[in-house]
N, C-alpha and C positions, 0 to 999 in steps of 0.2 A: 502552428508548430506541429510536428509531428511526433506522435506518440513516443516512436523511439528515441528523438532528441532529447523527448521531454524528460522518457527513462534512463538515458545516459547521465546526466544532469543530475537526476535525483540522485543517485545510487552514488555519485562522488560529495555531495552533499550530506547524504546518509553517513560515510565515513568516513567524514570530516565531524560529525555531529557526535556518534558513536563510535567514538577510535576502540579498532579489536573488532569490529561488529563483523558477522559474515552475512553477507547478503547471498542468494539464490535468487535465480530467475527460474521461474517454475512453465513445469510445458504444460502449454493448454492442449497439447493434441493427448498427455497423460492423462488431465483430470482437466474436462472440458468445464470453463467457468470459476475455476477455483483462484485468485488477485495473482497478478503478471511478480508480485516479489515477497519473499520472503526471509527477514531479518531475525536476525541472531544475535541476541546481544548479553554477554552474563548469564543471566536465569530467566532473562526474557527474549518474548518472541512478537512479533505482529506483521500482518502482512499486510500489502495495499497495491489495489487495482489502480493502475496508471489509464487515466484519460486526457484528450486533447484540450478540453475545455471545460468548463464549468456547463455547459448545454448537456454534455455527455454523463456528466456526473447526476443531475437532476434531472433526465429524461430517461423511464426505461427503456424505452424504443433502443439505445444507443446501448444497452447491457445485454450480454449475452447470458443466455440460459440459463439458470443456479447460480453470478454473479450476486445477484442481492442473498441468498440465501446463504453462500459460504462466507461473504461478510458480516452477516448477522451472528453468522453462527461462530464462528473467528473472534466475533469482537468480543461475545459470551466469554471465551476463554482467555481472553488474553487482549490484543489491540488487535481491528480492521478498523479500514478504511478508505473510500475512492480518492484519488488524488489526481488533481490536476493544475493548469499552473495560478489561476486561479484564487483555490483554496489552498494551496501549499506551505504557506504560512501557518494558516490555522491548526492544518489536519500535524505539521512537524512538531507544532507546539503542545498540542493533545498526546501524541508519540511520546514527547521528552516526560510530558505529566503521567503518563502511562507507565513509562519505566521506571522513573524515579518511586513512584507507587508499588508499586511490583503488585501489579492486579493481579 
């Protein structure tokens, strides 16, 4: 599957999950490394780097430069997370626990 399929997919899934939410798709030629989306939703926020597979998600070979460090740092404040199709179950369940929380 390709990445972008996989981010089209998400993102109507996204707003079927979190009706009202606004999604952003963020330019990596802006801030190189910084997750392909970020969500809006009420008084919360999280964003998540879209990969092809579960390889991509567990290998850093397959992560571009500052990728692990702006998700670290993301998740600090609020929700990150790499998603793929995979994990997409898990990481949306963590998502819904995250805002329902209001980290």
């Amino acid at each position: 599957m390709l990445e972008r399929n996989f981010q089209a997919g998400l993102i109507k899934e996204l707003k079927n999950m979190f009706p009202g939410c606004i999604i952003l798709k963020n330019d990596a030629e802006y801030m190189q490394g910084f997750p392909d989306l970020t969500i809006l939703f009420g008084e919360h926020w999280a964003v998540l780097e879209c990969k092809r597979s579960i390889k991509e998600v567990e290998d850093d070979r397959y992560h571009e430069p500052n990728q692990d460090y702006y998700i670290s740092k993301a998740d600090e404040m609020s929700f990150a997370s790499f998603i793929c199709p995979e994990n997409k179950k898990e990481v949306l369940h963590e998502l819904q626990q995250a805002f329902r929380a209001g980290r």
